[in-house]
C-alpha positions in Angstrom: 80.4 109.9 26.5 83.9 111.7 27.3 82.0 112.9 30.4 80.9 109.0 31.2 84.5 107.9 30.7 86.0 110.4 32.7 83.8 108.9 35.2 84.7 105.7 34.9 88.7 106.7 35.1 88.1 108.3 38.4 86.3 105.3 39.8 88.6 103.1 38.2 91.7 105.3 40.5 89.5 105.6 43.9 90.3 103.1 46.8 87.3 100.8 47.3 86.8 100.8 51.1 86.0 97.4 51.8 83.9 95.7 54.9 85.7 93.8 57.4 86.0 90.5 56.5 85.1 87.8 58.9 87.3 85.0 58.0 90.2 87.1 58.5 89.4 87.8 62.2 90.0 85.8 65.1 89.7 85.0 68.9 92.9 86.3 70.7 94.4 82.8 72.5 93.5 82.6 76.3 97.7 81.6 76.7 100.7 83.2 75.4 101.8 79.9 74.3 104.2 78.9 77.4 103.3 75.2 77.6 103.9 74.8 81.4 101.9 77.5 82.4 99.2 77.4 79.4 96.6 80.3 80.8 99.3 83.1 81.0 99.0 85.8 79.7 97.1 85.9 76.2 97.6 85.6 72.4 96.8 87.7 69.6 98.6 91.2 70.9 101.9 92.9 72.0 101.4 95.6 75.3 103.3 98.6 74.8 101.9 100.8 77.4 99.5 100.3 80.5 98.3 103.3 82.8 96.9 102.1 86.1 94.7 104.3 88.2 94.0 102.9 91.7 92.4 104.0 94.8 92.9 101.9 97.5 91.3 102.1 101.1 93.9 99.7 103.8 90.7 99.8 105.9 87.9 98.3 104.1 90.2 96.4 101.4 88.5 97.8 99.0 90.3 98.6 95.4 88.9 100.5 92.8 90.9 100.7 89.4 90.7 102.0 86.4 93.7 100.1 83.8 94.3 101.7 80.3 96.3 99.2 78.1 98.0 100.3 75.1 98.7 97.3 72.4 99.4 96.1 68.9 97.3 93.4 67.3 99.7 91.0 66.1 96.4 89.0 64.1 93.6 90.0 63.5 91.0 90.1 66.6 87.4 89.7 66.6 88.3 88.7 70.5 91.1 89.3 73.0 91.8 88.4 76.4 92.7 89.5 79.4 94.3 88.3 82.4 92.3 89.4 86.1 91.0 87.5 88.9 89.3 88.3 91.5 87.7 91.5 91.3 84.4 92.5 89.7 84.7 94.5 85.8 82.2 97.2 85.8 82.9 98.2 82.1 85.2 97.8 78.5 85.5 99.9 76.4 88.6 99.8 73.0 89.6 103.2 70.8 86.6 104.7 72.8 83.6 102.6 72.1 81.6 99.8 74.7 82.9 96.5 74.3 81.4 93.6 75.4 83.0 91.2 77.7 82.9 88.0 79.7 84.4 87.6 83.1 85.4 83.9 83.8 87.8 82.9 86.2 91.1 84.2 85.4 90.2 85.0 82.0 88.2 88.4 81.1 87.3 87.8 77.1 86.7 91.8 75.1 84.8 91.6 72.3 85.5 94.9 70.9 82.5 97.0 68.9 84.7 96.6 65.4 87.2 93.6 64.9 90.8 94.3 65.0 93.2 94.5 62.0 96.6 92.8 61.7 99.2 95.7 63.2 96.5 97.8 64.4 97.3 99.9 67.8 94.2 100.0 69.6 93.5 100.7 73.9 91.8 98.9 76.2 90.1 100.5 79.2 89.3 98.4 81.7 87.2 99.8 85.3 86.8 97.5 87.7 86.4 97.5 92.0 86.1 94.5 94.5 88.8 92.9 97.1 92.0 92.2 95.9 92.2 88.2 96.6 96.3 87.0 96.4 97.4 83.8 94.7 98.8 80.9 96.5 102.2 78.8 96.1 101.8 75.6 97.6 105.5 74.5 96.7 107.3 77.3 97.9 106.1 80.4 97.5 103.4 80.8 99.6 101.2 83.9 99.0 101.8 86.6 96.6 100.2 89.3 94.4 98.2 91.9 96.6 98.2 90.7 99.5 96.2 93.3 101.8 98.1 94.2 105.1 97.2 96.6 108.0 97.7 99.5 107.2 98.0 99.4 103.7 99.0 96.4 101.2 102.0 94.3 100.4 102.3 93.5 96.5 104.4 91.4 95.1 103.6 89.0 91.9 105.7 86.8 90.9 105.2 84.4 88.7 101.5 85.3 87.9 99.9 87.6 90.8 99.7 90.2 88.5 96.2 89.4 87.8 95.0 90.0 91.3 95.0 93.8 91.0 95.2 94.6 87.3 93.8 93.0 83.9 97.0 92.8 82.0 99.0 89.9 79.5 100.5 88.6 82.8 103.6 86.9 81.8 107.3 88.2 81.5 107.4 87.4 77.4 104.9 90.6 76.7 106.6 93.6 78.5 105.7 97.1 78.5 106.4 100.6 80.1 103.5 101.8 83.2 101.9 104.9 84.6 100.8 104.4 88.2 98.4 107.2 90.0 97.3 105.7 93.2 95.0 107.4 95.7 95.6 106.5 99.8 93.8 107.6 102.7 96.2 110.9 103.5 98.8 109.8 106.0 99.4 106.9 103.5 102.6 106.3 100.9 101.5 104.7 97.9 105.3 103.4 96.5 105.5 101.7 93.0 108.0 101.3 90.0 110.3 104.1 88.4 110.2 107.4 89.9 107.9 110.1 91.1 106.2 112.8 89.0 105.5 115.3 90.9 104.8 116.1 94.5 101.9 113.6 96.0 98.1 116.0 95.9 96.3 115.3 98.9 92.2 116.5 98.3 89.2 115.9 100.4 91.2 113.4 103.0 93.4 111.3 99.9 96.4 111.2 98.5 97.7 110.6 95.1 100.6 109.2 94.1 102.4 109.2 90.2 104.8 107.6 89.6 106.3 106.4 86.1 108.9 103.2 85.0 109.3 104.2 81.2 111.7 101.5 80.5 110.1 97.8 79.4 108.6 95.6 83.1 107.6 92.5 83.0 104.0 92.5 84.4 104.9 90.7 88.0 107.6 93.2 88.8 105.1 95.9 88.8 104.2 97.0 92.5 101.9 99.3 94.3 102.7 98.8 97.6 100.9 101.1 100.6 101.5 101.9 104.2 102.7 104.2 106.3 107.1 104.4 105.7 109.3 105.9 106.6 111.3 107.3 103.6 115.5 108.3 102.5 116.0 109.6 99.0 119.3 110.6 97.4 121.8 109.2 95.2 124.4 106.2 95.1 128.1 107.8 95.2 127.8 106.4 91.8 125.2 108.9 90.8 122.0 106.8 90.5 119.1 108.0 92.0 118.4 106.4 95.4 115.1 105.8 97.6 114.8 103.5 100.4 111.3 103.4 102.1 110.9 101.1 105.4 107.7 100.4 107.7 108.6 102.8 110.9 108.6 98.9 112.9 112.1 98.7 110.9 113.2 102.5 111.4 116.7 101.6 112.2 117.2 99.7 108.9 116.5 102.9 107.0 119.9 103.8 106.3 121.2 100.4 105.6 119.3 99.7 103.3 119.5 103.4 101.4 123.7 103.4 102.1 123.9 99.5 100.7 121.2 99.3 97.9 123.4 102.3 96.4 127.1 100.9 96.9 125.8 96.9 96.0 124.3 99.3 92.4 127.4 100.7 91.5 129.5 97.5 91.8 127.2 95.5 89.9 127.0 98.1 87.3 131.0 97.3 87.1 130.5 93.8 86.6 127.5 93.4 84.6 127.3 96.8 82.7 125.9 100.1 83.2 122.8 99.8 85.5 119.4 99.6 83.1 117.0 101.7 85.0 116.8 105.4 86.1 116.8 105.0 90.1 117.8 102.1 92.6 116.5 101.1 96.5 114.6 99.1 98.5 111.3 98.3 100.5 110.9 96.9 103.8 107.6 96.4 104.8 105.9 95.0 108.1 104.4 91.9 106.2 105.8 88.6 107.2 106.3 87.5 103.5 109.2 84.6 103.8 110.6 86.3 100.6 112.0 88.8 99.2 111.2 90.2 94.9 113.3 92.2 93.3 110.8 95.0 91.5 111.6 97.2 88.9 113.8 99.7 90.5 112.5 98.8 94.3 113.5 95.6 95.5 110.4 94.4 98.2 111.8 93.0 101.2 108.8 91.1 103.1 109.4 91.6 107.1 112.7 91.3 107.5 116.0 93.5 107.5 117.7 92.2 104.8 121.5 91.4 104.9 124.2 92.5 102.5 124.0 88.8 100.7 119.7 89.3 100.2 120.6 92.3 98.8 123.1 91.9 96.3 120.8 89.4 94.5 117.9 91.2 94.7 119.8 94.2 93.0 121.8 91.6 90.7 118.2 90.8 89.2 117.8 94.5 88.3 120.0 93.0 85.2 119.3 89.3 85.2 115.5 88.8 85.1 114.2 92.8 85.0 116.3 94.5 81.8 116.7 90.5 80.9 113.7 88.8 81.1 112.8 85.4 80.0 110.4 84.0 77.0 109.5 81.3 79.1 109.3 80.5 82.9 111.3 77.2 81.8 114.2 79.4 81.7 114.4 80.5 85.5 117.4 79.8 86.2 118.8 82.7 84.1 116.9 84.9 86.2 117.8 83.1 90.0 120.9 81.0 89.2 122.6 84.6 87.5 120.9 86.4 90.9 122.3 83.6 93.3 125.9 83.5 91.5 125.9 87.7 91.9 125.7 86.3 95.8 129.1 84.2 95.2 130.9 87.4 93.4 129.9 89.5 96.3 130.8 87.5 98.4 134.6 87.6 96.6 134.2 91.1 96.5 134.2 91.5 100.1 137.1 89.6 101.0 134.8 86.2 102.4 134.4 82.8 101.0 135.6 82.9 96.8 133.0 81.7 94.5 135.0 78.6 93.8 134.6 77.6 97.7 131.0 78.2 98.0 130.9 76.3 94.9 132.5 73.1 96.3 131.1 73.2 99.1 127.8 72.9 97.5 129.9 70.1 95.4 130.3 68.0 98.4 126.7 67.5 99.2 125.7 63.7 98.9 125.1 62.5 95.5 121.4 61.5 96.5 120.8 65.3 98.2 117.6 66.4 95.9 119.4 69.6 94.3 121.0 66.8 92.2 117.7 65.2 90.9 116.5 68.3 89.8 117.6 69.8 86.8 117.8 73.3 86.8 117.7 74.4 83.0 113.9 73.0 83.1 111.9 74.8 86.0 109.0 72.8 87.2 105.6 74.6 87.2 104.7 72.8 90.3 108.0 73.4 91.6 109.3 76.8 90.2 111.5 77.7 93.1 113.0 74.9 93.5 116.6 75.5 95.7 118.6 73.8 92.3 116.9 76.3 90.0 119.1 79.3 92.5 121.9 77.0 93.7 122.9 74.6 90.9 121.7 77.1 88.4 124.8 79.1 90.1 126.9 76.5 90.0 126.6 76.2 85.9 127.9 79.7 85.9 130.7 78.9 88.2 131.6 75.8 86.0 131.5 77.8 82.8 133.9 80.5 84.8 136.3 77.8 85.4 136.2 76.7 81.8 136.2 79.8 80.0 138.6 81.7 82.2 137.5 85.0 83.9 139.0 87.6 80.9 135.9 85.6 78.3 133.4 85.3 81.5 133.4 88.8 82.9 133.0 89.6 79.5 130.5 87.4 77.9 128.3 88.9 81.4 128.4 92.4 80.0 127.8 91.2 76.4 124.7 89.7 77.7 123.6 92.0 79.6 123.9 94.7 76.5 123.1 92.7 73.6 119.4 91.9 75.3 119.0 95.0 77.6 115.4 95.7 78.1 114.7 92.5 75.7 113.6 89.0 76.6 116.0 85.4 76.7 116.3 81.9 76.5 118.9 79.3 77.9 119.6 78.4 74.4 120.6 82.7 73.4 122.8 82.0 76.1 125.0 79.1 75.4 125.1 80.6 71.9 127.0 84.0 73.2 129.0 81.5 75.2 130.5 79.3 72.6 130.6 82.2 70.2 132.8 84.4 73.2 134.9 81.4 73.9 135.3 79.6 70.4 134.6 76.3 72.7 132.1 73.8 72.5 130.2 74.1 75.8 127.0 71.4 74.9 128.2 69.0 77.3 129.1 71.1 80.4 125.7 73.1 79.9 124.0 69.5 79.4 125.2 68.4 82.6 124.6 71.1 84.8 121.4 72.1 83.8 119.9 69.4 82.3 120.6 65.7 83.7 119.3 64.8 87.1 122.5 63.6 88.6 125.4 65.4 90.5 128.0 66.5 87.5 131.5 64.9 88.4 
């Protein structure tokens, strides 16, 4: 009897592991939840890490990757999605084990072998081949995400072109640190975010490149750009780490670009607060793009030599839409208006037109122009780069300036910039840290510059 009862205490004091229970599992949401662009990224988990292994032939087009994703359930997950178009998904695996999946679309749906648990860290590895196929912008974007070229390939994804090359949550609100290796025909750069680690291997004809961004990226600033450059490396007289790479067709940009990206770095990180990332630059490649995107760390310029202007808000975004990246694409204007206005301050900083001139001359424009009927501080999704979301957006900041004085707006800019570094915004975070910085109530001049379609008197 003691012998039973001892038996029973023991029992009575072990943990009972229990099955998985089905009603507390769930399918992963095939959106993030951003209502204007509702199939973006995906519910149900937090990215910390991805690791993206690509071989690339300019040639045939032909990709072959193999993308490692490192997450945290944030529900539990009898189903998660992915985001990839595009290109065929040979296998899944999660923690190790064959997963099922579907591939439909945009969306690629993981069933995993055992449903996730609330908090759970799990990986995701994901191989898949085929020919990248870019996304189109009929507004005013045009094409973007990888975007095949010559002699390599052009890749630049904003808002959503993320998905053409690598399964992923594509949208800014789920950010995460990346490992690139990618494998060229030798002869070949392979260029991508962060820095290099170690010297390019070249074995049996190809060359790999790794490089590493270990600070938080928004999915469409990642790049993996190829061709044959021409490259500088250094650092600005600031200190920062410096590369400049250019398509040998722009050869006698080179040291523009290296010289400027570093001296435009160190001023900013004056005005807006120590820079956020480990190195600085710029890419020129020989891609007729119409645009330019500022990626993590290396700013892609598409076919064109960029002037001093171009490049200050391509390096102003390094802050204001790359550390500081937005919940929702809404919110745009914090990203191109803050980008845009940089262009005003550099334009003071170089002894030309002040900010206050640029600003009315843009004043003076008609009041039925169409900047004014198109309020900035609510980016279309049909429309997203819309001139008022850079130009009026700009001219908020300008008005705010004016009210606030420059002592409270120089620093509310570095307040920002440090209070959210590496984190993600809103318009409304923002007019908080202004009223609280100026003790003034700034509802009405925020209301009418970014929210009422009319020219603000």
């Amino acid at each position: 009897m003691a012998l039973f009862a001892a038996l029973i205490s023991v029992l009575a004091c072990s943990p009972v592991s229990e099955p998985h229970q089905s009603n507390a599992y769930q399918a992963g949401a095939p959106g993030i939840g951003d209502a204007d662009f509702p199939t973006d990224g995906n519910g149900g988990y937090d990215v910390s890490h991805y690791g993206l292994a690509i071989d690339y032939t300019p040639a045939t087009k032909h990709l072959q990757g193999v993308t490692t994703v490192q997450a945290s359930a944030t529900e539990g997950l009898s189903s998660f999605n992915l985001d990839l178009a595009g290109l065929r998904v040979r296998e899944v695996s999660v923690d190790g084990s064959s997963a099922t999946f579907t591939h439909k679309g945009n969306e690629l749906t993981v069933t995993p072998a055992a449903p996730i648990d609330k908090q759970d860290r799990f990986t995701v590895k994901v191989v898949y081949d085929g020919t990248p196929q870019p996304a189109k912008d009929s507004a005013n974007l045009g094409t973007y995400g990888f975007i095949p070229t010559a002699d390599g390939a052009f890749v630049a994804s904003e808002p959503n072109g993320s998905k053409t090359w690598f399964p992923s949550n594509d949208h800014p609100a789920d950010k995460a640190t990346f490992d690139f290796a990618i494998t060229v025909p030798a002869g070949v750069t392979a260029l991508a975010n962060g820095e290099l680690t170690g010297r390019p291997t070249t074995t049996d004809g190809k060359t790999t490149f790794n490089w590493s961004e270990r600070h938080p990226m928004a999915t469409y600033l990642a790049t993996a750009t190829v061709g044959k450059f021409q490259l500088r490396q250094g650092a600005s007289p600031g200190g920062i780490p410096t590369v400049a790479a250019v398509d040998p067709k722009f050869a006698s940009v080179l040291d523009k670009l290296y010289t400027e990206s570093g001296r435009i770095t160190d001023y900013w990180s004056t005005v807006f607060g120590p820079y956020p990332f480990s190195s600085t630059g710029g890419v020129v490649d020989d891609y007729s793009a119409g645009y330019a995107l500022e990626n993590q760390t290396k700013p892609l310029y598409g076919g064109f030599d960029p002037d001093e202007m171009i490049m200050a808000h391509e390096l102003a975004h390094q802050w204001f839409g790359d550390s500081l990246s937005i919940k929702r694409w809404k919110d745009l204007w914090l990203n191109e208006g803050f980008a845009t206005y940089s262009e005003w301050l550099w334009s003071e900083h170089m002894g030309k037109r002040t900010a206050d001139e640029i600003f009315k001359t843009v004043h003076a424009r008609p009041a039925g122009d169409p900047i004014w009927s198109y309020p900035p501080g609510q980016a279309k999704p049909g429309d997203l780069f819309n001139e008022s979301v850079y130009t009026r957006g700009a001219m908020a900041l300008h008005a705010l300036r004016k009210a606030i004085g420059d002592p409270t707006f120089f620093k509310l800019l570095k307040t920002w910039t440090a209070r959210h570094r590496y984190g993600n915004v809103t318009t409304k975070d923002f007019v908080d840290l202004s009223e609280q910085l100026s003790g003034k109530n700034l509802d009405p001049l925020f209301d009418a510059w970014l929210f009422q379609p009319h020219r603000p008197a």
